[in-house]
LUMKE-80323 format. One record per residue (C-alpha): residue in one letter; residue number from 1; x, y, z. Coordinates in nm, 3 decimals, decimal comma, padded with zeros to 5 digits. Example, Ala and Ser with C-alpha at 12.3 -4.5 7.8 and 13.67 -1.06 7.14 Angstrom:
{r A	k 1	px 01,230	py -00,450	pz 00,780}
{r S	k 2	px 01,367	py -00,106	pz 00,714}
end
This chain:
{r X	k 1	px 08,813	py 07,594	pz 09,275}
{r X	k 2	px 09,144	py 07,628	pz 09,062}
{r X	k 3	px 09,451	py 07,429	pz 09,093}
{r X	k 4	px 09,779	py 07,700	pz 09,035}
{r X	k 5	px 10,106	py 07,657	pz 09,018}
{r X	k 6	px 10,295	py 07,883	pz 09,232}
{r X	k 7	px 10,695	py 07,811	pz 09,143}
{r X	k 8	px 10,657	py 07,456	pz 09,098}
{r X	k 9	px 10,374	py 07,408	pz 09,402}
{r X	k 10	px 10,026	py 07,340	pz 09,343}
{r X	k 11	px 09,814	py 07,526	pz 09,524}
{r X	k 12	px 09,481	py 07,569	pz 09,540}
{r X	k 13	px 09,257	py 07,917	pz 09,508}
{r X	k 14	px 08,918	py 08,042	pz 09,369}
{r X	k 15	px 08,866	py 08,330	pz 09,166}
{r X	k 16	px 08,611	py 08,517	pz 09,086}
{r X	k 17	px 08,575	py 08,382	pz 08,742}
{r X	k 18	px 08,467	py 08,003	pz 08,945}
{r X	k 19	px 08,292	py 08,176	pz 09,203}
{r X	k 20	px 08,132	py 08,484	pz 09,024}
{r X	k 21	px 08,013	py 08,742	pz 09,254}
{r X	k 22	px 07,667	py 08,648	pz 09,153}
{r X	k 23	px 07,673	py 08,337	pz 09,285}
{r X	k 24	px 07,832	py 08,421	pz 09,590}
{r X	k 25	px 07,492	py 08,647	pz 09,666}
{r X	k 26	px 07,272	py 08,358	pz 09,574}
{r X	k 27	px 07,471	py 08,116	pz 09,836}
{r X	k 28	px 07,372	py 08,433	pz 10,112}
{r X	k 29	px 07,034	py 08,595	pz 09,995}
{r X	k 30	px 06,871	py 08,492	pz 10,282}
{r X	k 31	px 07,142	py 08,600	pz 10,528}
{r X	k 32	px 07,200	py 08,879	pz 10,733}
{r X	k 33	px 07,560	py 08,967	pz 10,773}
{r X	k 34	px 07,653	py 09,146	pz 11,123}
{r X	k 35	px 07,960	py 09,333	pz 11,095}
{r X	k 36	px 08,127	py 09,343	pz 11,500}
{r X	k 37	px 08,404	py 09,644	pz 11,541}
{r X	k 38	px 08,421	py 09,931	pz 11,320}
{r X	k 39	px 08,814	py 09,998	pz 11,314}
{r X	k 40	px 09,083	py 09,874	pz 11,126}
{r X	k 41	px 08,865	py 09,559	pz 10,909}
{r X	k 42	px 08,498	py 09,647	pz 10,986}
{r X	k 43	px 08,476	py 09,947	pz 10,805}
{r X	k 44	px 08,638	py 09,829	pz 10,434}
{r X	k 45	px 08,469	py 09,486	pz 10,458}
{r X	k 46	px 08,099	py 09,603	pz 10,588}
{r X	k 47	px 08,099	py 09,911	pz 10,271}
{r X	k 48	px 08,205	py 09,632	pz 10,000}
{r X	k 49	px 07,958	py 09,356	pz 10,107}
{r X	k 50	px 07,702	py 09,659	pz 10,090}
{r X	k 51	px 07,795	py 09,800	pz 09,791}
{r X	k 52	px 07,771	py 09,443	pz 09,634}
{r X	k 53	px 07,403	py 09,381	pz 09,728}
{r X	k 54	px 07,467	py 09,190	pz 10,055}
{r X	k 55	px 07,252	py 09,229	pz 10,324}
{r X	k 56	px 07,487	py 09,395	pz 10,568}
{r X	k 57	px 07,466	py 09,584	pz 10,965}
{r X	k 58	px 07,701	py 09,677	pz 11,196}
{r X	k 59	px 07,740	py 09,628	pz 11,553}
{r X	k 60	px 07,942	py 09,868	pz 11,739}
{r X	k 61	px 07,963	py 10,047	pz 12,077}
{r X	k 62	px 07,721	py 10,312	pz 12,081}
{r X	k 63	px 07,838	py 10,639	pz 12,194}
{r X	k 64	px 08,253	py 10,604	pz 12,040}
{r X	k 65	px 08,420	py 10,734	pz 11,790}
{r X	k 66	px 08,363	py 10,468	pz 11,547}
{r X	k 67	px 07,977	py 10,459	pz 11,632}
{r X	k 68	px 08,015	py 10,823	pz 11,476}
{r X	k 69	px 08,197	py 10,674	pz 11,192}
{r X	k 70	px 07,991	py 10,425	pz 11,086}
{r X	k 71	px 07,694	py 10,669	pz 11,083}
{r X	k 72	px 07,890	py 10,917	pz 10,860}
{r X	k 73	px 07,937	py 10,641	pz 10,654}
{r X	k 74	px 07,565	py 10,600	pz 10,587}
{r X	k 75	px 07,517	py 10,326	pz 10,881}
{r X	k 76	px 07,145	py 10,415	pz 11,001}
{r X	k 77	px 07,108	py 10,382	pz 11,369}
{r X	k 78	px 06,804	py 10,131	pz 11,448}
{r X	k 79	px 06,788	py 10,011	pz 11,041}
{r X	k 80	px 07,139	py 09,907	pz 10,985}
{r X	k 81	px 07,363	py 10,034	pz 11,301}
{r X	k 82	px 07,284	py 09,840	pz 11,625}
{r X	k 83	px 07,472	py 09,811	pz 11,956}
{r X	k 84	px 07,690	py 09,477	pz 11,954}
{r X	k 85	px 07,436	py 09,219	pz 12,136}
{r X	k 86	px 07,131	py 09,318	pz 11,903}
{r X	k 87	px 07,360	py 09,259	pz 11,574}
{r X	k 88	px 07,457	py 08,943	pz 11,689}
{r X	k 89	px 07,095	py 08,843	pz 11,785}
{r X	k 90	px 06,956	py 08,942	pz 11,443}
{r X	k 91	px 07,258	py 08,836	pz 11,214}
{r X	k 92	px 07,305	py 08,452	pz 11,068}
{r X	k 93	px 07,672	py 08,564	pz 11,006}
{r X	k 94	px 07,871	py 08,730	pz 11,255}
{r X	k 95	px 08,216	py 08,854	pz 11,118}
{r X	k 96	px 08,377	py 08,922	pz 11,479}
{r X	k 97	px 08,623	py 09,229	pz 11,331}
{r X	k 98	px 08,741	py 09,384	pz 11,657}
{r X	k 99	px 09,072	py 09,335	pz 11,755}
{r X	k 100	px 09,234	py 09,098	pz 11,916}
{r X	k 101	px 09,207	py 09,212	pz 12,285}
{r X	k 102	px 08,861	py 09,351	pz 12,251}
{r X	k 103	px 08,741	py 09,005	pz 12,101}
{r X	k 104	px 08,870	py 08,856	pz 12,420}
{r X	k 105	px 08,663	py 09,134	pz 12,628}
{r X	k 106	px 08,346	py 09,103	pz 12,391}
{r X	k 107	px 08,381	py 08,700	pz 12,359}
{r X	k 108	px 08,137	py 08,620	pz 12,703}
{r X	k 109	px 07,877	py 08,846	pz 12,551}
{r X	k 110	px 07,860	py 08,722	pz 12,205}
{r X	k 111	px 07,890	py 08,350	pz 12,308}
{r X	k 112	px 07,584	py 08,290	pz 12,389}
{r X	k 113	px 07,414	py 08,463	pz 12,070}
{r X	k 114	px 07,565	py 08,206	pz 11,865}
{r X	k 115	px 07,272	py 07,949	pz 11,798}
{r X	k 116	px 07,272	py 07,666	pz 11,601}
{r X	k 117	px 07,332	py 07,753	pz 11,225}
{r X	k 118	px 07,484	py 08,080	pz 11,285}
{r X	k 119	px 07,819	py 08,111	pz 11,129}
{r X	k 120	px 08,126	py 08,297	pz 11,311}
{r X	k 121	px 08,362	py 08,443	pz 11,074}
{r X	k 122	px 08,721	py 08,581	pz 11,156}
{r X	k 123	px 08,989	py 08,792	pz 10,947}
{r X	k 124	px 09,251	py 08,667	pz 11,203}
{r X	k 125	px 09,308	py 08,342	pz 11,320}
{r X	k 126	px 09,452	py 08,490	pz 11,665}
{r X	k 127	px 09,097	py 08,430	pz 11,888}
{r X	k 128	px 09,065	py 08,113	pz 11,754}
{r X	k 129	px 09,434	py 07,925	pz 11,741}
{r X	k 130	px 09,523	py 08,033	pz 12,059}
{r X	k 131	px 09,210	py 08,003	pz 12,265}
{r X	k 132	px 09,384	py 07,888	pz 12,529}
{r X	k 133	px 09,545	py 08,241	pz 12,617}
{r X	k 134	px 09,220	py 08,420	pz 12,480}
{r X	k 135	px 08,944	py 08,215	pz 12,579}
{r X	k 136	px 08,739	py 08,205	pz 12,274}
{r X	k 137	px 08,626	py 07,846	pz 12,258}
{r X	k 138	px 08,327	py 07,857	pz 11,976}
{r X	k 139	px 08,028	py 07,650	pz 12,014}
{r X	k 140	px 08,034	py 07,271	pz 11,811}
{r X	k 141	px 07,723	py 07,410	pz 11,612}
{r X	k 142	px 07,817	py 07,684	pz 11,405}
{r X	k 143	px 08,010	py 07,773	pz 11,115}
{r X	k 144	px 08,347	py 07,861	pz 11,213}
{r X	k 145	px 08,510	py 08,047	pz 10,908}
{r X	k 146	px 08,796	py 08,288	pz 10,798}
{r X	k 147	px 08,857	py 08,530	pz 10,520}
{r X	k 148	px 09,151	py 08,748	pz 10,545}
{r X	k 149	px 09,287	py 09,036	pz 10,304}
{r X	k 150	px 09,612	py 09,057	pz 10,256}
{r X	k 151	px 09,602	py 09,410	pz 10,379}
{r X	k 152	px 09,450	py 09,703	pz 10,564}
{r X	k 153	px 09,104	py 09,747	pz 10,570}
{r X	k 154	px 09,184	py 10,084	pz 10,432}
{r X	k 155	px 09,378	py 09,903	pz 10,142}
{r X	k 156	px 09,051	py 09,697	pz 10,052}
{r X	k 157	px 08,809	py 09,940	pz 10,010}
{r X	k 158	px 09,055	py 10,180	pz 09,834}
{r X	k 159	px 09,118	py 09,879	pz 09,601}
{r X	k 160	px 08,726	py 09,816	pz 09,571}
{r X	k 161	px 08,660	py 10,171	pz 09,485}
{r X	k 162	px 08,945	py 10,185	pz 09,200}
{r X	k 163	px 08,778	py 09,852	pz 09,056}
{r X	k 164	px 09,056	py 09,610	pz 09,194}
{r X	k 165	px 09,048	py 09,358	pz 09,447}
{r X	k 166	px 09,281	py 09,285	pz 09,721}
{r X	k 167	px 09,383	py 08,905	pz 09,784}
{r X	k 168	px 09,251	py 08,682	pz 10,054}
{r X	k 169	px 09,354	py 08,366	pz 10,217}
{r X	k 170	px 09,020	py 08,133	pz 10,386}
{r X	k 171	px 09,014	py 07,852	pz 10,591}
{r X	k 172	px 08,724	py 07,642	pz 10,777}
{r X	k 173	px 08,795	py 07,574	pz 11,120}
{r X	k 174	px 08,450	py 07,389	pz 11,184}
{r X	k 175	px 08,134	py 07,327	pz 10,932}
{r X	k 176	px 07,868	py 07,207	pz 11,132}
{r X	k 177	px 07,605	py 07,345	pz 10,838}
{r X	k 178	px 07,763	py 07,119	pz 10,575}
{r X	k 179	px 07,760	py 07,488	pz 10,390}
{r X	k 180	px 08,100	py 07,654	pz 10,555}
{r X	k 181	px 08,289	py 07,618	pz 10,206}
{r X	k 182	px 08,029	py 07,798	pz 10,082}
{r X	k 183	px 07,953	py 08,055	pz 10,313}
{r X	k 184	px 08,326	py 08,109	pz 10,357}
{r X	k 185	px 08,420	py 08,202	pz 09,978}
{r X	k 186	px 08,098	py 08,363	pz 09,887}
{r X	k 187	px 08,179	py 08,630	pz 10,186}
{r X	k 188	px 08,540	py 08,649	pz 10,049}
{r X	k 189	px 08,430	py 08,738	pz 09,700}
{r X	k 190	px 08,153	py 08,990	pz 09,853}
{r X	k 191	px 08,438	py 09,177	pz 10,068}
{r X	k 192	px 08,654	py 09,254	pz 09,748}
{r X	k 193	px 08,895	py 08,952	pz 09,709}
{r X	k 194	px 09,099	py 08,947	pz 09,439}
{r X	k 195	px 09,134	py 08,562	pz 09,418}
{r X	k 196	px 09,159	py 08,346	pz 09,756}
{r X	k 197	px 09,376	py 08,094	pz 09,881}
{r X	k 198	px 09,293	py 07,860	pz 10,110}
{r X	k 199	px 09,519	py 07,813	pz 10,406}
{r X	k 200	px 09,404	py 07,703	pz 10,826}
{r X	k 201	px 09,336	py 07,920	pz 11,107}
{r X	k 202	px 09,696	py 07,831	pz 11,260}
{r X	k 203	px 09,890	py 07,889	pz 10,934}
{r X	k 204	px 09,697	py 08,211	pz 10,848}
{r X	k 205	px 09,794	py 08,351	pz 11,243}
{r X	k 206	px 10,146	py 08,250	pz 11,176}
{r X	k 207	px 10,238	py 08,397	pz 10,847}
{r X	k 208	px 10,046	py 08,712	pz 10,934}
{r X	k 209	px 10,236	py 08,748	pz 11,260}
{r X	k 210	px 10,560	py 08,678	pz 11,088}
{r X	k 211	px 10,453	py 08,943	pz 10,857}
{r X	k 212	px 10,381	py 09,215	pz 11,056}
{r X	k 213	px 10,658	py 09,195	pz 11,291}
{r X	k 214	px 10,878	py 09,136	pz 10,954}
{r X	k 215	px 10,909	py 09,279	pz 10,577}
{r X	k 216	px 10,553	py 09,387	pz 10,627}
{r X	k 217	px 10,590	py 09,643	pz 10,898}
{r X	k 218	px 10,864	py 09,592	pz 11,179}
{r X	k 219	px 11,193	py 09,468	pz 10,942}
{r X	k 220	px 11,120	py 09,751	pz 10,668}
{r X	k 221	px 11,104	py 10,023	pz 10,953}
{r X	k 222	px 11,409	py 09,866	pz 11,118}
{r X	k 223	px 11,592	py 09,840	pz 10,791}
{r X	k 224	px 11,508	py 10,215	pz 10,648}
{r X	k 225	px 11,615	py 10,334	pz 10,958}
{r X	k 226	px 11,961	py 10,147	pz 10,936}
{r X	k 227	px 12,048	py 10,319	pz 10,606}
{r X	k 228	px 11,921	py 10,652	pz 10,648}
{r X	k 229	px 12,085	py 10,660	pz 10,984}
{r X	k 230	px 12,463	py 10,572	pz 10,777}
{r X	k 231	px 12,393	py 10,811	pz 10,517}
{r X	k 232	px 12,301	py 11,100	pz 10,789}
{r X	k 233	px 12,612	py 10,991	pz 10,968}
{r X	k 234	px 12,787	py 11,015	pz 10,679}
{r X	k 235	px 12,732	py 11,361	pz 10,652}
{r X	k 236	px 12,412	py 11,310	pz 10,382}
{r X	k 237	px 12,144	py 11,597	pz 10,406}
{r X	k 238	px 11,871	py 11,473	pz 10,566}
{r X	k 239	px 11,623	py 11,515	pz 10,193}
{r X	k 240	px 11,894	py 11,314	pz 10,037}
{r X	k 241	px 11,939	py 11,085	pz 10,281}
{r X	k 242	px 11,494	py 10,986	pz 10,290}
{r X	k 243	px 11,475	py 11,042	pz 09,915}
{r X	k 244	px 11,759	py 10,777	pz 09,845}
{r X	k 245	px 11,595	py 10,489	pz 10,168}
{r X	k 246	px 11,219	py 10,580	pz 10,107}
{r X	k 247	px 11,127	py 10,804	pz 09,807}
{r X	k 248	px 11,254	py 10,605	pz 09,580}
{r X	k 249	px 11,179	py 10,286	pz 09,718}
{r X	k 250	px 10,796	py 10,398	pz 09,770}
{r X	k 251	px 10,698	py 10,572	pz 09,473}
{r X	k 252	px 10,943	py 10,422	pz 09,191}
{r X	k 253	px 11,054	py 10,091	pz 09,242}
{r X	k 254	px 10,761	py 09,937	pz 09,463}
{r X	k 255	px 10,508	py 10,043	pz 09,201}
{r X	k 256	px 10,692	py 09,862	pz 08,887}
{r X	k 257	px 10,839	py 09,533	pz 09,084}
{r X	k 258	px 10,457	py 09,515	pz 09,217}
{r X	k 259	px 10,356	py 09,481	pz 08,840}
{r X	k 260	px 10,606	py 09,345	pz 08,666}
{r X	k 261	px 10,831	py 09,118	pz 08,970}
{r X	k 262	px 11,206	py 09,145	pz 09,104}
{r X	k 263	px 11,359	py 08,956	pz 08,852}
{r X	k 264	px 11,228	py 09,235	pz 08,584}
{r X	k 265	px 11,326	py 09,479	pz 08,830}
{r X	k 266	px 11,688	py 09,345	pz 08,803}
{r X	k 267	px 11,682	py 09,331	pz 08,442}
{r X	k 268	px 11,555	py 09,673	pz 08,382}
{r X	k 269	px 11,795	py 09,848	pz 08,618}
{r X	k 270	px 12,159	py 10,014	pz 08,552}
{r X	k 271	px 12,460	py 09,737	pz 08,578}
{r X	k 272	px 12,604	py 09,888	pz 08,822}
{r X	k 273	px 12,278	py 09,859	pz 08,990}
{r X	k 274	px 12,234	py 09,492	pz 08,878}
{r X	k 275	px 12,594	py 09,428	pz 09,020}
{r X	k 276	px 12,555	py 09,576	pz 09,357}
{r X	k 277	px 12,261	py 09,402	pz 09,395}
{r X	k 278	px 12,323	py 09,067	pz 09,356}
{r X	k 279	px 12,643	py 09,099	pz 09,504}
{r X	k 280	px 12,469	py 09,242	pz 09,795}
{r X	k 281	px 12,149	py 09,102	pz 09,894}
{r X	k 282	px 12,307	py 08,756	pz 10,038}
{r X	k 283	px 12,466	py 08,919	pz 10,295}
{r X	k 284	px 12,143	py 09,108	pz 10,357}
{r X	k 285	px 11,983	py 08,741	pz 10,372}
{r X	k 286	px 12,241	py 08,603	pz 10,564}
{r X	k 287	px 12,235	py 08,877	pz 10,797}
{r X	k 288	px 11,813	py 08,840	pz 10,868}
{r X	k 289	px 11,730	py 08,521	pz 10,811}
{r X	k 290	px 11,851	py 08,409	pz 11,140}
{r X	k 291	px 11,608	py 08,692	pz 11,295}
{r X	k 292	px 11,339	py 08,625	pz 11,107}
{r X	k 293	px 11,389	py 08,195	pz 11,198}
{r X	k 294	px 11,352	py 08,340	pz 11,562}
{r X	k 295	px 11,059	py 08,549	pz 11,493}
{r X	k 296	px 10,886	py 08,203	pz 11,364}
{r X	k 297	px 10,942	py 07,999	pz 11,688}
{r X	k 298	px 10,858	py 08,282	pz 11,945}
{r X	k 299	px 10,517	py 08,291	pz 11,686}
{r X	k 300	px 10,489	py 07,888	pz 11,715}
{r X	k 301	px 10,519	py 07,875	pz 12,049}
{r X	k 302	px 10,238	py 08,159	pz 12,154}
{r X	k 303	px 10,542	py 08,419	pz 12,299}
{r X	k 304	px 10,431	py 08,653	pz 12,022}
{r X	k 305	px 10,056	py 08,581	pz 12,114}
{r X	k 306	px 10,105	py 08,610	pz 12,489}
{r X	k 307	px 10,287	py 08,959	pz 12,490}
{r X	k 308	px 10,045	py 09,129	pz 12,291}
{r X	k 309	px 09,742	py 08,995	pz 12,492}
{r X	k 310	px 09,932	py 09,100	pz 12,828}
{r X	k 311	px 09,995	py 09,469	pz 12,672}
{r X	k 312	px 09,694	py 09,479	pz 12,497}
{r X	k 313	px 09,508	py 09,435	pz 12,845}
{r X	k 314	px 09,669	py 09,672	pz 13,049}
{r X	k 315	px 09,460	py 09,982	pz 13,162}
{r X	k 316	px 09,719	py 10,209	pz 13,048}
{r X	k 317	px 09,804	py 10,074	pz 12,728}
{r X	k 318	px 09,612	py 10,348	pz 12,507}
{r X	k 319	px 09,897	py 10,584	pz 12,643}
{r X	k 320	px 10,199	py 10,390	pz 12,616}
{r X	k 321	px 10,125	py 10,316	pz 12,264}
{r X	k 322	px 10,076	py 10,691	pz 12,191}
{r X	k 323	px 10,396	py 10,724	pz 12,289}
{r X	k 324	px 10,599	py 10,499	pz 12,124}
{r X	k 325	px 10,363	py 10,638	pz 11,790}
{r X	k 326	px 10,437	py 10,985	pz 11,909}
{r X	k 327	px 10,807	py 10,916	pz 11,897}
{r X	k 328	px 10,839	py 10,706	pz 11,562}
{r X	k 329	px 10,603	py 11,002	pz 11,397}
{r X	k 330	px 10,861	py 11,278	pz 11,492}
{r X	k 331	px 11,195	py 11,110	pz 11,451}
{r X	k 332	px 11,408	py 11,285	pz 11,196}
{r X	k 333	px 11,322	py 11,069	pz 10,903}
{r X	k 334	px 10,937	py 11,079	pz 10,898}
{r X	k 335	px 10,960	py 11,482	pz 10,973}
{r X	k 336	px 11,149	py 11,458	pz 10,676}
{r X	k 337	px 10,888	py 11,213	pz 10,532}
{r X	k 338	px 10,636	py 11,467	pz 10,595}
{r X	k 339	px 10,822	py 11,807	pz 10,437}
{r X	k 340	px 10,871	py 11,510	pz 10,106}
{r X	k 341	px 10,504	py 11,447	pz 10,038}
{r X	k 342	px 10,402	py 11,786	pz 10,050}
{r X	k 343	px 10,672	py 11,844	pz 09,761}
{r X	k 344	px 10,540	py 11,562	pz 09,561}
{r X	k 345	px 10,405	py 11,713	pz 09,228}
{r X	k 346	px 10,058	py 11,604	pz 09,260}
{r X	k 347	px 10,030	py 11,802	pz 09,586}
{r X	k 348	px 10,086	py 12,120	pz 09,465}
end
């Protein structure tokens, strides 16, 4: 392990030039890896670990969607592509991938298939920190473990493929093996990591909630919505109006303050540009940060949690989310998304 400094904070993290990926398959050559779930995580994590020289199989519900998936993937059926219970049985490492509300329907079956030894690994710390909502209690004498990218499982293997690596945070929730650490960071270095940092199963729930519901996913939506709805009120066209809240934002400015930071972004930019901005964004923080302090505590205190396991559960939920989807896909501004793309240079 390294010890960073991260503005001033030590932190610390492993790399791949500490952990090289050859070591990490000497800590598991004599492991089998059982991927659970082939949706959003299984898919990205199961091809890397393969394509590194891990010995990898699924488990998956035979018969769906994903079953198909995983087979036009190169999964064999009987060789590497099993049905859930026989993964589990043949696997010394079972990364439970599903989400959150089918790890709470799966958990009673895969319980007892955890025998001594075994290690349980998670890319969420949902299951796990709030297992008094979800029920998953593990057993004292295995491995309990976590890896999670810091992105979609599409994002990972993308990143994989183009020679990159997407970053991970890891935590041990329980080494009854004495080899957890091990286990743990030689798994996060076969999935693709770009470095890891270690965090806890709470901490890594927390911030990942936060995120989602936040800058991640729920605040940028709410915010690009805001300002193309004031320039389209404003009389804006609607190209103009996506092209100056999204285009831009996506394919110019993300790119180079991804690379190169904010501060460069600010220093690189027109000043009146520079001005606005920094005469702007504390009222934007001003404005938020009381949201986002309130989006922490209903996190902390398992609201967050408990609303997602109660919709999650419900027998008609398939359908309600498909239409709140259905309605965000054909608002005005992704429509308008969509006609964008298509005009992007490298699409026609």
């Amino acid at each position: 392990m390294a010890t960073m400094n991260f503005g001033g904070v030590n932190e610390t993290v492993v790399t791949r030039n500490e952990f090289p990926l050859e070591k990490a398959r000497e800590v598991l050559k004599n492991e089998t890896i059982a991927v659970i779930g082939y949706g959003v995580q299984g898919p990205g994590q199961s091809l890397n670990l393969r394509d590194n020289g891990f010995n990898v199989i699924v488990g998956q519900r035979k018969g769906g969607k994903t079953w198909d998936k995983a087979v036009a993937d190169g999964w064999v059926p009987g060789e590497s592509l099993f049905e859930i219970e026989e993964a589990c049985q043949r696997a010394s490492i079972i990364q439970y991938l599903l989400s959150d509300a089918a790890q709470i329907e799966v958990w009673p079956r895969i319980k007892p298939l955890l025998t001594p030894g075994k290690a349980l690994y998670f890319s969420h710390g949902f299951g796990v920190t709030y297992k008094e909502r979800t029920g998953i209690i593990p057993p004292a004498d295995v491995d309990v473990i976590l890896v999670a990218p810091k992105g979609s499982g599409t994002s990972l293997r993308r990143m994989f493929v183009e020679g990159r690596g997407l970053n991970s945070s890891f935590a041990i929730f329980q080494d009854a093996t004495g080899r957890a650490w091990e286990r743990c960071v030689a798994l996060g270095i076969g999935v693709g990591s770009g470095y890891l940092f270690e965090t806890t199963f709470k901490k890594e729930v927390y911030s990942d909630l936060t995120g989602e519901r936040g800058t991640l996913m729920g605040a940028i939506q709410g915010l690009l919505l805001a300002q193309y709805e004031v320039l389209r009120e404003n009389g804006h066209s609607p190209s103009e109006a996506f092209n100056e809240t999204v285009e831009e934002l996506t394919q110019s400015l993300m790119p180079l303050f991804a690379e190169n930071g904010m501060d460069w972004m600010y220093a690189n930019c027109s000043t009146t540009a520079q001005r606005g901005a920094l005469d702007w964004m504390t009222p934007f923080h001003d404005a938020t940060k009381p949201v986002f302090q309130k989006l922490y505590a209903e996190v902390a205190a398992g609201n967050e949690a408990q609303r997602s396991i109660d919709s999650n559960s419900q027998a008609d939920y398939r359908e309600k989310l498909e239409k709140e989807l259905k309605a965000l896909r054909e608002s005005e501004m992704w429509q308008t998304g969509a006609v964008v793309r298509k005009l992007r240079p490298e699409n026609n």
